[in-house]
Residue, then its C-alpha position, 0 to 999 in steps of 0.5 A: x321749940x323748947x328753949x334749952x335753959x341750960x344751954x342759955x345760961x352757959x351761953x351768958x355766964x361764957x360771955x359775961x367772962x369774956x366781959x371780965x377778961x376785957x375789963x382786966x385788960x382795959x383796966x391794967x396798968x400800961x407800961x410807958x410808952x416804949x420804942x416798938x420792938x421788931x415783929x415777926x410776920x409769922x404771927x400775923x399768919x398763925x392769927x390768920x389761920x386760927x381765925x379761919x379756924x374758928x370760921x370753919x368750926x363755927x359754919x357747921x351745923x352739929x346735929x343734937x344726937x351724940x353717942x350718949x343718950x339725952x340727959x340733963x346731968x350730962x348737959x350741966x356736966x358740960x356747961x360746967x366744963x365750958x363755963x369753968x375754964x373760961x373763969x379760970x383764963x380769967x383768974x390767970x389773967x388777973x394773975x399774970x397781970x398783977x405780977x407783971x412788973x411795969x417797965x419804966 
């Protein structure tokens, strides 16, 4: 079985931007320690069902044929549109997170 290069590639380049965002996040500066604000239990639900979510979509096996025929552009094409905007949440993050005042 041929080892799809393209599909691998994106595969690392998608994981190691999920190893940048965590370091953004270990990484920052905390605020102080403050007195923990109320939480809704609502969120804990809407976490629970995103994760099952990603459960369901994950356990499914796609077939490789698609409406287009095969074709090496289209799959760079689409490792791009992968890999792109898992570096752009990262570049946002870094943002987010340098404009963010620190509480104290």
């Amino acid at each position: 079985m041929p080892i799809d290069m393209v599909g691998v590639v994106a595969l690392i380049l998608v994981f190691l931007a999920w190893l940048v965002f965590g370091a953004i996040f270990l990484l920052r500066k905390k605020p102080p320690k403050e007195e923990e604000t109320k939480r809704v239990a609502a969120a804990k639900w809407g976490i629970a069902l995103q994760g099952i979510g990603f459960a369901l979509v994950g356990s499914f096996h796609r077939t490789q044929r698609g409406p287009l025929p095969p074709s090496h552009l289209g799959e760079v094409i689409l490792a791009a549109v992968t890999v792109v905007p898992a570096y752009s949440s990262c570049w946002f993050f870094l943002i987010a997170v340098r404009k963010a005042p620190v509480r104290g």
